[in-house]
PDB file of N, H, CA, C and O in Angstrom:
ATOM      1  N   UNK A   1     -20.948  26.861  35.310  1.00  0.00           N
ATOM      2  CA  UNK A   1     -19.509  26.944  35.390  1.00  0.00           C
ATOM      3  C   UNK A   1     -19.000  25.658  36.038  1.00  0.00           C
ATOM      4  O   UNK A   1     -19.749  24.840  36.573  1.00  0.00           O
ATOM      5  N   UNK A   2     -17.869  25.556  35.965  1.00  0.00           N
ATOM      6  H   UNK A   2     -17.261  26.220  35.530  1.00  0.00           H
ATOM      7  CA  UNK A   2     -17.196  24.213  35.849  1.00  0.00           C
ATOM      8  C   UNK A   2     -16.371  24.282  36.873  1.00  0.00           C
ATOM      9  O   UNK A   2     -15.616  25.248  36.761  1.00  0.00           O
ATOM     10  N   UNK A   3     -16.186  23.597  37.918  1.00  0.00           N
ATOM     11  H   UNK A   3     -16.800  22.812  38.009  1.00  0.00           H
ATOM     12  CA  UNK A   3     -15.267  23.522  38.652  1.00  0.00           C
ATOM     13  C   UNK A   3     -13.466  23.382  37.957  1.00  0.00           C
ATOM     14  O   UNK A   3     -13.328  22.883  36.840  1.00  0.00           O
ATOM     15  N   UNK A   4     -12.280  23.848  38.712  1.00  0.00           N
ATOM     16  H   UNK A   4     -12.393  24.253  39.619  1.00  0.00           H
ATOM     17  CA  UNK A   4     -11.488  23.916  38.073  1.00  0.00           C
ATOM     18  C   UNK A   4     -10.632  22.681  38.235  1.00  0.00           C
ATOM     19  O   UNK A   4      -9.489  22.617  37.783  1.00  0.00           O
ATOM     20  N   UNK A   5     -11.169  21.794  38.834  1.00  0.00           N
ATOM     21  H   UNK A   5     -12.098  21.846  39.201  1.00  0.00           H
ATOM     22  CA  UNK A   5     -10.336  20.183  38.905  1.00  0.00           C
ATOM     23  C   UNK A   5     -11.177  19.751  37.369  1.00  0.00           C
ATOM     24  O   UNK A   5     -10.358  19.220  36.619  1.00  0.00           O
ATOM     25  N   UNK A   6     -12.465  19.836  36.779  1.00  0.00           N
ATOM     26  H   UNK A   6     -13.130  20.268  37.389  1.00  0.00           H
ATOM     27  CA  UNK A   6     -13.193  19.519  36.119  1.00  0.00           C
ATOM     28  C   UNK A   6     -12.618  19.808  34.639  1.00  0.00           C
ATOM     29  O   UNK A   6     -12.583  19.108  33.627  1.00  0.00           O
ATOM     30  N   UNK A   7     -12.192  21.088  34.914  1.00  0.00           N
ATOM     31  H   UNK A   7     -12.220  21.656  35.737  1.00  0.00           H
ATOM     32  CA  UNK A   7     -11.353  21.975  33.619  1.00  0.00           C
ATOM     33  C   UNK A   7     -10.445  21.500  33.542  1.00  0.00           C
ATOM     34  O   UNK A   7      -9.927  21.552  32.427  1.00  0.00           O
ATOM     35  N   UNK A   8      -9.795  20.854  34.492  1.00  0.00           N
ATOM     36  H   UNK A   8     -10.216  20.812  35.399  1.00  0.00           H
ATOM     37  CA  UNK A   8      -8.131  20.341  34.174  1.00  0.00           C
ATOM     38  C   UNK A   8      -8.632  18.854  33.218  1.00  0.00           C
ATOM     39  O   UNK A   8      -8.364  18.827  32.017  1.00  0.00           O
ATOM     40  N   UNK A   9      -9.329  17.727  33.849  1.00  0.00           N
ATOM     41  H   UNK A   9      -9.546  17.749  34.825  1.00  0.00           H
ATOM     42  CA  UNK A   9      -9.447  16.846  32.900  1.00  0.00           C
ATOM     43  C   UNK A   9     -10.333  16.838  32.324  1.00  0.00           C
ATOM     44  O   UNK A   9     -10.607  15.655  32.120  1.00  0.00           O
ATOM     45  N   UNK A  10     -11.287  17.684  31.723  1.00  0.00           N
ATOM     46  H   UNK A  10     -11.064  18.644  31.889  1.00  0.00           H
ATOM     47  CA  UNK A  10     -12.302  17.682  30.534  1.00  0.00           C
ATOM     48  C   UNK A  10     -11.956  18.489  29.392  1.00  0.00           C
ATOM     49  O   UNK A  10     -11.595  18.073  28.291  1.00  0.00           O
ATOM     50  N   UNK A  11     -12.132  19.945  29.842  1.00  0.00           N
ATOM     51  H   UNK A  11     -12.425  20.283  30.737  1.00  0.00           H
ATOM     52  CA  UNK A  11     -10.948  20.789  28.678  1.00  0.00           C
ATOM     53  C   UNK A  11     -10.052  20.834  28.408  1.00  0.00           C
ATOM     54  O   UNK A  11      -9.639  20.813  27.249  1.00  0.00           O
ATOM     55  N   UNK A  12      -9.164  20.949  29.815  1.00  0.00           N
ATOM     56  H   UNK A  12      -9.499  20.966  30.757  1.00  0.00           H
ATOM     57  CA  UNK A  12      -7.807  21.410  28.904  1.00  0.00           C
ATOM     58  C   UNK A  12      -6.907  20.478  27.900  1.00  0.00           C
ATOM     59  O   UNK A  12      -5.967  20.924  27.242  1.00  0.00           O
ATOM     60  N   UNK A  13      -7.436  18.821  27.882  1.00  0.00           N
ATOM     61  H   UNK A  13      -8.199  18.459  28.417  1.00  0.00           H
ATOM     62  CA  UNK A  13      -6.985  18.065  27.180  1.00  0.00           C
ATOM     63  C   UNK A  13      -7.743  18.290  25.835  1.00  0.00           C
ATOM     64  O   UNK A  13      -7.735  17.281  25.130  1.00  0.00           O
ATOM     65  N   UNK A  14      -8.401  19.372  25.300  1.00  0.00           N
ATOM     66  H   UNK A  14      -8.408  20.192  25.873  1.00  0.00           H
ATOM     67  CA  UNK A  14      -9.125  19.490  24.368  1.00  0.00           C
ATOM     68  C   UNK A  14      -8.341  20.561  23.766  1.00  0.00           C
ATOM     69  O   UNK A  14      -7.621  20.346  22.791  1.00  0.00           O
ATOM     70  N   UNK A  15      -8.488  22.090  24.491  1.00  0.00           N
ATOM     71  H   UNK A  15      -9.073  22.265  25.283  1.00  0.00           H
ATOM     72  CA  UNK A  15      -7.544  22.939  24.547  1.00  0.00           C
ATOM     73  C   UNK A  15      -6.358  22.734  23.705  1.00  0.00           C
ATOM     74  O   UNK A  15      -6.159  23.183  22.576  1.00  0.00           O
ATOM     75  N   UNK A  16      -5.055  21.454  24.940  1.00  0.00           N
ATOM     76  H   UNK A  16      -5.217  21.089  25.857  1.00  0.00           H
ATOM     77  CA  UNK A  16      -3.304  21.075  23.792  1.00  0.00           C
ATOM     78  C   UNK A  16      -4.070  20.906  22.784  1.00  0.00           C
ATOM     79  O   UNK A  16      -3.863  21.876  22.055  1.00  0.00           O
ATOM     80  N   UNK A  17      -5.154  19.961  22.125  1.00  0.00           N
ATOM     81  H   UNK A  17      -5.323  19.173  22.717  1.00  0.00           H
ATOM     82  CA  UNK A  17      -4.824  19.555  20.988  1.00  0.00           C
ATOM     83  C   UNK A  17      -5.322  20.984  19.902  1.00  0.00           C
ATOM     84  O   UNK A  17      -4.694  21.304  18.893  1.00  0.00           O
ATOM     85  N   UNK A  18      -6.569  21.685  20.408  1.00  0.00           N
ATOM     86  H   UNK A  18      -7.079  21.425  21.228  1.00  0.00           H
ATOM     87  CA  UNK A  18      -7.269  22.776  19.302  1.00  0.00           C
ATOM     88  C   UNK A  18      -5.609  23.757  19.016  1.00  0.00           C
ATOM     89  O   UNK A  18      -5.157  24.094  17.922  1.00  0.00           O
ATOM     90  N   UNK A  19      -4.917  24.048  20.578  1.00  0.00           N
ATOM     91  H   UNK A  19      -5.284  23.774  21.467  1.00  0.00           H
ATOM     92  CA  UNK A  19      -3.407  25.155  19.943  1.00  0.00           C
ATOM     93  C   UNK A  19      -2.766  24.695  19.362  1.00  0.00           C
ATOM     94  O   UNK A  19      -2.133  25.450  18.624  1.00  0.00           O
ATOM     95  N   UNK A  20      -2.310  22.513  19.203  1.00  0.00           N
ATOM     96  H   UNK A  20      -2.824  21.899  19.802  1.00  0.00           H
ATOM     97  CA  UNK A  20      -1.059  22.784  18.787  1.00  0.00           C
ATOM     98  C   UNK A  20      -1.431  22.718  17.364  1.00  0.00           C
ATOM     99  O   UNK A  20      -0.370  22.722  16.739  1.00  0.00           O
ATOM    100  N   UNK A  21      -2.538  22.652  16.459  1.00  0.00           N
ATOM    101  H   UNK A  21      -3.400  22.649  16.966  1.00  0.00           H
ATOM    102  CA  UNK A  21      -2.814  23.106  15.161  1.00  0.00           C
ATOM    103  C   UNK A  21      -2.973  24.415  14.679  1.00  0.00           C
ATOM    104  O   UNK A  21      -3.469  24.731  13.598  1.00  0.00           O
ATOM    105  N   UNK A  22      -2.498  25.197  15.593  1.00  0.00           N
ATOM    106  H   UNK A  22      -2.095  24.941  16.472  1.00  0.00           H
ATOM    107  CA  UNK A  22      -2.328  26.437  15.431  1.00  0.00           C
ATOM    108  C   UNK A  22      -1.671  27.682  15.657  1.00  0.00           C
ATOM    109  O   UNK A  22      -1.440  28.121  16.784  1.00  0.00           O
ATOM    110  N   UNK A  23      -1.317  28.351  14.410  1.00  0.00           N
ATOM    111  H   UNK A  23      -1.504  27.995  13.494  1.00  0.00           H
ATOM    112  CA  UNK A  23      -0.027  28.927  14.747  1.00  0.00           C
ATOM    113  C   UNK A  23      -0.389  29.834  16.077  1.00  0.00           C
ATOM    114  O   UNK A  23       0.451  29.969  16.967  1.00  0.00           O
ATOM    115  N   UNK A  24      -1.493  30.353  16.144  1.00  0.00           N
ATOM    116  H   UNK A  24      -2.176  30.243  15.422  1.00  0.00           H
ATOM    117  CA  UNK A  24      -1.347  31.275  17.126  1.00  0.00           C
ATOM    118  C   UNK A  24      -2.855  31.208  17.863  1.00  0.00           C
ATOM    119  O   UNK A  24      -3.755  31.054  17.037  1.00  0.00           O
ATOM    120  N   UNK A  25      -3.199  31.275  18.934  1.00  0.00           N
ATOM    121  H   UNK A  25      -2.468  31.401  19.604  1.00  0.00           H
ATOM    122  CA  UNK A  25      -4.421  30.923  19.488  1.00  0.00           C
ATOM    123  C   UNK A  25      -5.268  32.259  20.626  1.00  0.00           C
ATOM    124  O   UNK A  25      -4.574  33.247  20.870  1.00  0.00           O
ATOM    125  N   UNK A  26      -6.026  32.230  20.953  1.00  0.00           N
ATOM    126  H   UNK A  26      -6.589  31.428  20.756  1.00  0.00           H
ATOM    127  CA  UNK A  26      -6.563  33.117  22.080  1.00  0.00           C
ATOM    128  C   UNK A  26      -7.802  32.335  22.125  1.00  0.00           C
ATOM    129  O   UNK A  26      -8.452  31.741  21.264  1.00  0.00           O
ATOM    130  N   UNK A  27      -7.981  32.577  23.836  1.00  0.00           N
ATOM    131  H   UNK A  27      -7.453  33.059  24.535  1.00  0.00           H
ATOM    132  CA  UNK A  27      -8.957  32.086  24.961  1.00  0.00           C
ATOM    133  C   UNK A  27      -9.400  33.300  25.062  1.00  0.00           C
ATOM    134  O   UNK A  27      -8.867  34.394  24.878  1.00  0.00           O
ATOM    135  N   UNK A  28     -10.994  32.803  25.545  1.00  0.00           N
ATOM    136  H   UNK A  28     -11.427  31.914  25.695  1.00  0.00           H
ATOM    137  CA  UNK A  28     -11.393  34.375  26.082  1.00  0.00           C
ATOM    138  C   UNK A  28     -12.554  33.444  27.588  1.00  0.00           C
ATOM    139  O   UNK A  28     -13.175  32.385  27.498  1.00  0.00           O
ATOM    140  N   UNK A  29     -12.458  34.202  28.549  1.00  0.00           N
ATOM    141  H   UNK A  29     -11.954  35.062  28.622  1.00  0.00           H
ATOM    142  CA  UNK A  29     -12.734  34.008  29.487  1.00  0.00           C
ATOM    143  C   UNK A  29     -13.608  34.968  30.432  1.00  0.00           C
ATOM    144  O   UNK A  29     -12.952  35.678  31.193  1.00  0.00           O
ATOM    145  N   UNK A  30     -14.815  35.063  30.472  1.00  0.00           N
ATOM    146  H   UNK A  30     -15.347  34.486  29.853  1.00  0.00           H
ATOM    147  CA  UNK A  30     -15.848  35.443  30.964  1.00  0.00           C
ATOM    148  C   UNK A  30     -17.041  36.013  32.180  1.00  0.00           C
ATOM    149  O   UNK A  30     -18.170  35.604  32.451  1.00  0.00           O
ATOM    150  N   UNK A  31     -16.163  37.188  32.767  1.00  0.00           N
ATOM    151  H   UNK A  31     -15.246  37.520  32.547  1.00  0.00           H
ATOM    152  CA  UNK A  31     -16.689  37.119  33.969  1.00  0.00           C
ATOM    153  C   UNK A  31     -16.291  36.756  35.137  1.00  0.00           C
ATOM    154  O   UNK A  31     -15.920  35.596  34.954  1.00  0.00           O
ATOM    155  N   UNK A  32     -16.049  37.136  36.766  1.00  0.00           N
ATOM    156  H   UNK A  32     -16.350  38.079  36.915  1.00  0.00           H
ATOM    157  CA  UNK A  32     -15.762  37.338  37.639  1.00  0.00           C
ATOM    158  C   UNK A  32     -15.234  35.694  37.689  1.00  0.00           C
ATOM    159  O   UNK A  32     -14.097  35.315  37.973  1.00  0.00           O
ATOM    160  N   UNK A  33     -16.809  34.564  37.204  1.00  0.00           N
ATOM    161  H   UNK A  33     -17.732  34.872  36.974  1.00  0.00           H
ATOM    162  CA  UNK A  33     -16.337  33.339  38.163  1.00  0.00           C
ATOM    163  C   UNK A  33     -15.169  32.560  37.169  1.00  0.00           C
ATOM    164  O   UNK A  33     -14.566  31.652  37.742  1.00  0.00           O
ATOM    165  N   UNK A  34     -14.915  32.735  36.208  1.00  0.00           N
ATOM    166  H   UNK A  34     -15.405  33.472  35.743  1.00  0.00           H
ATOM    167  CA  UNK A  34     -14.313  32.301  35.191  1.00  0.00           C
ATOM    168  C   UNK A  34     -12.735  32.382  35.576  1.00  0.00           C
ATOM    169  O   UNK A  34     -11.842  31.615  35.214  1.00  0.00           O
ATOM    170  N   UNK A  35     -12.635  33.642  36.497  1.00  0.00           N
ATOM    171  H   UNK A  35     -13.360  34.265  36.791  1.00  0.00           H
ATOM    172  CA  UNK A  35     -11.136  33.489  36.706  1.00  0.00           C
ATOM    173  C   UNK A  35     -10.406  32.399  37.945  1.00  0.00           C
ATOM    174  O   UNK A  35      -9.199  32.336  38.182  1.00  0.00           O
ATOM    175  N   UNK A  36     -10.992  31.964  38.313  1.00  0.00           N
ATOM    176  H   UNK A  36     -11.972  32.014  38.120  1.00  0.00           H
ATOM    177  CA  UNK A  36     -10.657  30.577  39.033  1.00  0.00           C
ATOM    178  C   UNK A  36     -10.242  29.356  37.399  1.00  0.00           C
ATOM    179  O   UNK A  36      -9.766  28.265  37.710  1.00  0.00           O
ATOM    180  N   UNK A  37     -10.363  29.514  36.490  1.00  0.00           N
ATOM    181  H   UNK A  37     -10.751  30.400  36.237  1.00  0.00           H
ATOM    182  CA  UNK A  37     -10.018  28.675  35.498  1.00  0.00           C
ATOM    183  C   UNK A  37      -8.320  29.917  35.014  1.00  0.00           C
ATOM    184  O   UNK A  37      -7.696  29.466  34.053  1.00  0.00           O
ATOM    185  N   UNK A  38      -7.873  30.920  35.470  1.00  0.00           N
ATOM    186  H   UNK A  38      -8.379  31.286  36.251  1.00  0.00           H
ATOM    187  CA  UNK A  38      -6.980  31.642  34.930  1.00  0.00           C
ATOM    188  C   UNK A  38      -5.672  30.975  34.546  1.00  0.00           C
ATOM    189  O   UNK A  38      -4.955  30.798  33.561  1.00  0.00           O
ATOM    190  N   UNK A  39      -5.741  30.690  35.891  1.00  0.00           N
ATOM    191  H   UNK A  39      -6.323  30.834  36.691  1.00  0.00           H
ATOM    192  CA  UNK A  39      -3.539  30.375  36.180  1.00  0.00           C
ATOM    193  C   UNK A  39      -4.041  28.517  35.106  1.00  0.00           C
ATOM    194  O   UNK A  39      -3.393  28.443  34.062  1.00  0.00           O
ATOM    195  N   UNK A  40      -4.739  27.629  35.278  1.00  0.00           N
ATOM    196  H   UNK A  40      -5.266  27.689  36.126  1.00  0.00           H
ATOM    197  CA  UNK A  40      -4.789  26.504  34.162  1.00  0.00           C
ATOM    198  C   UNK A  40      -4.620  26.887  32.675  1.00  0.00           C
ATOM    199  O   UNK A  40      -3.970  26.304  31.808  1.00  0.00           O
ATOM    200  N   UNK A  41      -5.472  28.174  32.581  1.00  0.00           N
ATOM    201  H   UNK A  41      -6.000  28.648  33.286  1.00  0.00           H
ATOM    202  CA  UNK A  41      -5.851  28.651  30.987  1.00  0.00           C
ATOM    203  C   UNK A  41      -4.250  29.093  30.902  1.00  0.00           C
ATOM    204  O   UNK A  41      -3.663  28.290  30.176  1.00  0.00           O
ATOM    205  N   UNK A  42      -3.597  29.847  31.282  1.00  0.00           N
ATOM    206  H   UNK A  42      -4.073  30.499  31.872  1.00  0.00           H
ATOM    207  CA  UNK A  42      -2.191  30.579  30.886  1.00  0.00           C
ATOM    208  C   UNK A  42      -1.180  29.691  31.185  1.00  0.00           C
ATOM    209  O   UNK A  42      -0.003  30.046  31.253  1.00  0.00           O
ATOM    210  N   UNK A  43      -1.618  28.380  31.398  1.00  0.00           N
ATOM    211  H   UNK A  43      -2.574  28.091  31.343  1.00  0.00           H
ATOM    212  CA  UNK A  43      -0.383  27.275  31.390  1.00  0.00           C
ATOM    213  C   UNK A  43      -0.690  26.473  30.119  1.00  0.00           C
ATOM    214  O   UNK A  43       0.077  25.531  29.919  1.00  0.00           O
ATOM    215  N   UNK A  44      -1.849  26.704  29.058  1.00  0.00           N
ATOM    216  H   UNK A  44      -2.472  27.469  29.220  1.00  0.00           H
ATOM    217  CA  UNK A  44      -1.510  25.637  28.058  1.00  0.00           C
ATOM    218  C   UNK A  44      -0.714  26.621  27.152  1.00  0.00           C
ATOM    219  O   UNK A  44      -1.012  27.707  26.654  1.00  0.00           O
ATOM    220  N   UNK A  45       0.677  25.662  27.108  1.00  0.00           N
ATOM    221  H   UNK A  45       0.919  24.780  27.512  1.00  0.00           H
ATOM    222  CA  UNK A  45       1.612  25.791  25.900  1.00  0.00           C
ATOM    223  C   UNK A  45       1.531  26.519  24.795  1.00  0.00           C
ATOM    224  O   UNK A  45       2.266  27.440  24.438  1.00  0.00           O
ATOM    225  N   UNK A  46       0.327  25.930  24.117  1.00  0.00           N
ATOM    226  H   UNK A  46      -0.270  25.182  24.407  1.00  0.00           H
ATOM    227  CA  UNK A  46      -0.008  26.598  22.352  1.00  0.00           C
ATOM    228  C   UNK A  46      -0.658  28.067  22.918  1.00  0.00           C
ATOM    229  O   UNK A  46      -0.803  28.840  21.970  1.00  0.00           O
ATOM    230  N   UNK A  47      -1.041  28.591  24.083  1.00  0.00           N
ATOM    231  H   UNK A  47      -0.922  27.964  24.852  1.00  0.00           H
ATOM    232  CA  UNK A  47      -1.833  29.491  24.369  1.00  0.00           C
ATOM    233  C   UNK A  47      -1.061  31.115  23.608  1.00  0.00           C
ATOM    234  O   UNK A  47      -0.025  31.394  24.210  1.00  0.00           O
ATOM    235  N   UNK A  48      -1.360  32.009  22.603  1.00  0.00           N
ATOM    236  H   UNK A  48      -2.202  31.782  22.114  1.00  0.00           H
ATOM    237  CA  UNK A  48      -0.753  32.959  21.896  1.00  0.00           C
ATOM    238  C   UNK A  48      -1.200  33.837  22.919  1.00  0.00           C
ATOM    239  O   UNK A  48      -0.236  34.140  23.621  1.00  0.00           O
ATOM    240  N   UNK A  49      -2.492  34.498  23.391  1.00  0.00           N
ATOM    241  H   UNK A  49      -3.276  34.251  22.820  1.00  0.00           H
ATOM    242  CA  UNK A  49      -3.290  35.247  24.108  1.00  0.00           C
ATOM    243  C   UNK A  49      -4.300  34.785  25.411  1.00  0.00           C
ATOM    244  O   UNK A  49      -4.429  33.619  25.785  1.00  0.00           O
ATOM    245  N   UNK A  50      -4.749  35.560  25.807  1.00  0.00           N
ATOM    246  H   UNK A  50      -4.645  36.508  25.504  1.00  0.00           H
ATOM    247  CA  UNK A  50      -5.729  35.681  26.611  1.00  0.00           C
ATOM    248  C   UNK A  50      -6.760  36.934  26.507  1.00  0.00           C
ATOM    249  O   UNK A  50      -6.433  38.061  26.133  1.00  0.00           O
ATOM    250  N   UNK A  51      -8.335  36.450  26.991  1.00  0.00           N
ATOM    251  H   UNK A  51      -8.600  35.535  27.295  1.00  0.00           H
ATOM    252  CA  UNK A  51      -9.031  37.347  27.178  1.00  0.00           C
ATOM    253  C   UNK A  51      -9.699  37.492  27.923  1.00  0.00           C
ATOM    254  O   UNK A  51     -10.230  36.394  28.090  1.00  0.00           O
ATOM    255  N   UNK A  52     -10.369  38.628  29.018  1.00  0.00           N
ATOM    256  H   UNK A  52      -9.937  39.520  28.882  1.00  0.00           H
ATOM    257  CA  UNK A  52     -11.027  38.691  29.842  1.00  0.00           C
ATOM    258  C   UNK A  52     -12.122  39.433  29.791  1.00  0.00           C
ATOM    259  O   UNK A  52     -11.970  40.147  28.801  1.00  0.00           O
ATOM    260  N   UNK A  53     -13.043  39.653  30.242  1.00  0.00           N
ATOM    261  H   UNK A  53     -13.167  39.073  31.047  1.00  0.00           H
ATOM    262  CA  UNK A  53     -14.277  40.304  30.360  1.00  0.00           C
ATOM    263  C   UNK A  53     -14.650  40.489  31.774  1.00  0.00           C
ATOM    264  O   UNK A  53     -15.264  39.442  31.979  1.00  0.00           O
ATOM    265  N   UNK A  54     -14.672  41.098  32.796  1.00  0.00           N
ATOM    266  H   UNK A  54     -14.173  41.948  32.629  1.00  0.00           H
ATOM    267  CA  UNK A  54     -15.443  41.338  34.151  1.00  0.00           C
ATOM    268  C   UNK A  54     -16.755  40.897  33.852  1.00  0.00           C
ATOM    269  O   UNK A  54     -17.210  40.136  34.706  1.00  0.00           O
ATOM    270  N   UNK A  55     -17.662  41.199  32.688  1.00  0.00           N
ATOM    271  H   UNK A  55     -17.293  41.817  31.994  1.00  0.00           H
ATOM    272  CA  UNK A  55     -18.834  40.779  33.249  1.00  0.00           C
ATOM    273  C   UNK A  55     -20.106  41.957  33.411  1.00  0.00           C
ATOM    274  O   UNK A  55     -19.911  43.092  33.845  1.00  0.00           O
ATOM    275  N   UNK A  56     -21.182  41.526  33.050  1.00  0.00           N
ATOM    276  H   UNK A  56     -21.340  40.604  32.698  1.00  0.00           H
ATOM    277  CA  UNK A  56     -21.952  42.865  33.198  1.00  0.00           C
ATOM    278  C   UNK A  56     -22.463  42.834  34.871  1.00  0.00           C
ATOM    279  O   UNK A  56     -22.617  41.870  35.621  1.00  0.00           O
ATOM    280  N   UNK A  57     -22.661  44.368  35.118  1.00  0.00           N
ATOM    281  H   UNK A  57     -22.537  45.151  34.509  1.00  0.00           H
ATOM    282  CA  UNK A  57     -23.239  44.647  36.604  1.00  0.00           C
ATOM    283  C   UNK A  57     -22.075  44.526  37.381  1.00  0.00           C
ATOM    284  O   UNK A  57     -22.381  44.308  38.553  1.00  0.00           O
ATOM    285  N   UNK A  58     -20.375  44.602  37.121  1.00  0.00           N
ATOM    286  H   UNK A  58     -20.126  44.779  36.169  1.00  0.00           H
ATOM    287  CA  UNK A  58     -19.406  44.929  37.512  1.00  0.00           C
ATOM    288  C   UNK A  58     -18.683  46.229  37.284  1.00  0.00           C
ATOM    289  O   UNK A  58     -17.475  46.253  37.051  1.00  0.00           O
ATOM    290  N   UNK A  59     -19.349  47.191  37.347  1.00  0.00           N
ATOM    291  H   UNK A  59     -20.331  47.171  37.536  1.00  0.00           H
ATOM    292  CA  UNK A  59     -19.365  48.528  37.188  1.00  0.00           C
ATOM    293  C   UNK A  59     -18.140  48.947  36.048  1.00  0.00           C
ATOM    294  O   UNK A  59     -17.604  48.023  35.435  1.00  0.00           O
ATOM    295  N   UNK A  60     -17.733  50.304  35.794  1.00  0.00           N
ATOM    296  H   UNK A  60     -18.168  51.054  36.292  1.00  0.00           H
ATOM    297  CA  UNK A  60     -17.236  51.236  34.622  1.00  0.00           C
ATOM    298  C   UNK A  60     -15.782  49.696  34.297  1.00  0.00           C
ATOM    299  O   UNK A  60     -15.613  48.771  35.090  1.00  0.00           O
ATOM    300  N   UNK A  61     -15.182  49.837  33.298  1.00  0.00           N
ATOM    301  H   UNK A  61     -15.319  50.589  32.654  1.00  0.00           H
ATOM    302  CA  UNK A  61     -13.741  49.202  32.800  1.00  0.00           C
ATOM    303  C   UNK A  61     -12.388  49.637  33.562  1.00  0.00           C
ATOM    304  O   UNK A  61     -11.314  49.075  33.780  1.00  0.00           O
ATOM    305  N   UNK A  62     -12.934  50.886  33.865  1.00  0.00           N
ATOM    306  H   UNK A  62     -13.807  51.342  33.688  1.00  0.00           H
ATOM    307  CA  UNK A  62     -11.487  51.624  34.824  1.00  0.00           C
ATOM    308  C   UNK A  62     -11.307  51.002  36.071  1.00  0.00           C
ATOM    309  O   UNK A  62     -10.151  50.889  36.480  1.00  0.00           O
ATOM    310  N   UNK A  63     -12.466  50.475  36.915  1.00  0.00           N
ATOM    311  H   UNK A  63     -13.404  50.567  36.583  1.00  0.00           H
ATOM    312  CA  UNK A  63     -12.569  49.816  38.113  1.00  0.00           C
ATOM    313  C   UNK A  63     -11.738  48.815  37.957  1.00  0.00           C
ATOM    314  O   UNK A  63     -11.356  48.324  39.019  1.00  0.00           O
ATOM    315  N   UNK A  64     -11.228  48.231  36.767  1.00  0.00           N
ATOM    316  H   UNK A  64     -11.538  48.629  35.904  1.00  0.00           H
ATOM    317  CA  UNK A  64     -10.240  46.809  36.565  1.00  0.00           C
ATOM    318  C   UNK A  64      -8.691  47.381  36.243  1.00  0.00           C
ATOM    319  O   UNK A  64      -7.737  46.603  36.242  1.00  0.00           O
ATOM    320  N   UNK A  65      -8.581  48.394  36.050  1.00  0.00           N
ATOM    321  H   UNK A  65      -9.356  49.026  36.051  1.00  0.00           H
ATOM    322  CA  UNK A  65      -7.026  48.518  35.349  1.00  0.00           C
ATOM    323  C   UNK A  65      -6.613  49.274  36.839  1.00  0.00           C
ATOM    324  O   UNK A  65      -7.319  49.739  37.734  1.00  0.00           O
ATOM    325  N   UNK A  66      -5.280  49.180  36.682  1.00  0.00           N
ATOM    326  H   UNK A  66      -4.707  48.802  35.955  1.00  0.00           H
ATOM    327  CA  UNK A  66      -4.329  49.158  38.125  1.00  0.00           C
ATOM    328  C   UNK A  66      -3.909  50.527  38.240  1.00  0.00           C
ATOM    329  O   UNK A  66      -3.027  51.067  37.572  1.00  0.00           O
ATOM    330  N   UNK A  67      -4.665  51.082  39.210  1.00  0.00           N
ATOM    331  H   UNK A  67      -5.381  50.643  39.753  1.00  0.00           H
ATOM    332  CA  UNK A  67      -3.853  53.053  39.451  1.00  0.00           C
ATOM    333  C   UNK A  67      -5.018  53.833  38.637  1.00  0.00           C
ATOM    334  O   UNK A  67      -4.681  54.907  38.138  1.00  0.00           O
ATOM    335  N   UNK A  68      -6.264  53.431  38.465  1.00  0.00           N
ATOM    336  H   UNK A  68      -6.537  52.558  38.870  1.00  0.00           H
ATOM    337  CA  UNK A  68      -7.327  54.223  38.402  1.00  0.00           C
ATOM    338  C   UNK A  68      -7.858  54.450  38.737  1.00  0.00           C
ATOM    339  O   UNK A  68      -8.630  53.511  38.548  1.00  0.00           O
ATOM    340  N   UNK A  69      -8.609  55.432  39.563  1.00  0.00           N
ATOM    341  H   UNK A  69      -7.981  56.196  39.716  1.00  0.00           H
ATOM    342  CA  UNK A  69      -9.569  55.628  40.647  1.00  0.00           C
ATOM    343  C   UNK A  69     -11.017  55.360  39.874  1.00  0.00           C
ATOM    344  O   UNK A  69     -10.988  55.808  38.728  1.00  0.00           O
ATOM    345  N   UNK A  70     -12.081  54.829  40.182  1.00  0.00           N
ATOM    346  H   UNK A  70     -12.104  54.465  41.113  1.00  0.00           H
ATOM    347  CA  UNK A  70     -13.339  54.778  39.925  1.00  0.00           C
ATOM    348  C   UNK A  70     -14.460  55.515  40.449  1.00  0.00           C
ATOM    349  O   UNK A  70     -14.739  54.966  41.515  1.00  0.00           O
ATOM    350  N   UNK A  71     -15.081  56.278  40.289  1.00  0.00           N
ATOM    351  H   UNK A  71     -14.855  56.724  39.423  1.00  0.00           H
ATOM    352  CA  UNK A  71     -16.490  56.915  40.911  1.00  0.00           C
ATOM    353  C   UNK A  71     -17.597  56.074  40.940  1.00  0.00           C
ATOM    354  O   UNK A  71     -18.670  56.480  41.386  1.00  0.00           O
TER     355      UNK A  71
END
């Protein structure tokens, strides 16, 4: 994983150019450490979507959505 000063000038200048050829785009983003790249990823422009994944060995899907209790 990539530090997120690293992501600002290696990808995301890769990133403008792959959205603005496209009408509509989605990122998908991988796991606990990945979201330190979030708030950069949801500032490029062409961005249509986002995607996330927690990650395996981060227990049930309900543990992530807001006002669900988990066992």
């Amino acid at each position: 994983m990539i530090s997120p000063e690293m992501a600002r000038d290696h990808v995301v200048p890769t990133k403008h150019i792959e959205t603005a050829a496209l009408e509509r785009s989605i990122f998908h983003l991988d796991g606990l450490q990945a979201l330190k790249h979030l708030d950069t990823t949801l500032a490029l422009p062409g961005l249509t979507a986002l995607q996330w994944v927690y990650g395996a060995g981060q227990g049930p899907a309900a543990r992530w959505r807001p006002g669900r209790a988990c066992k």
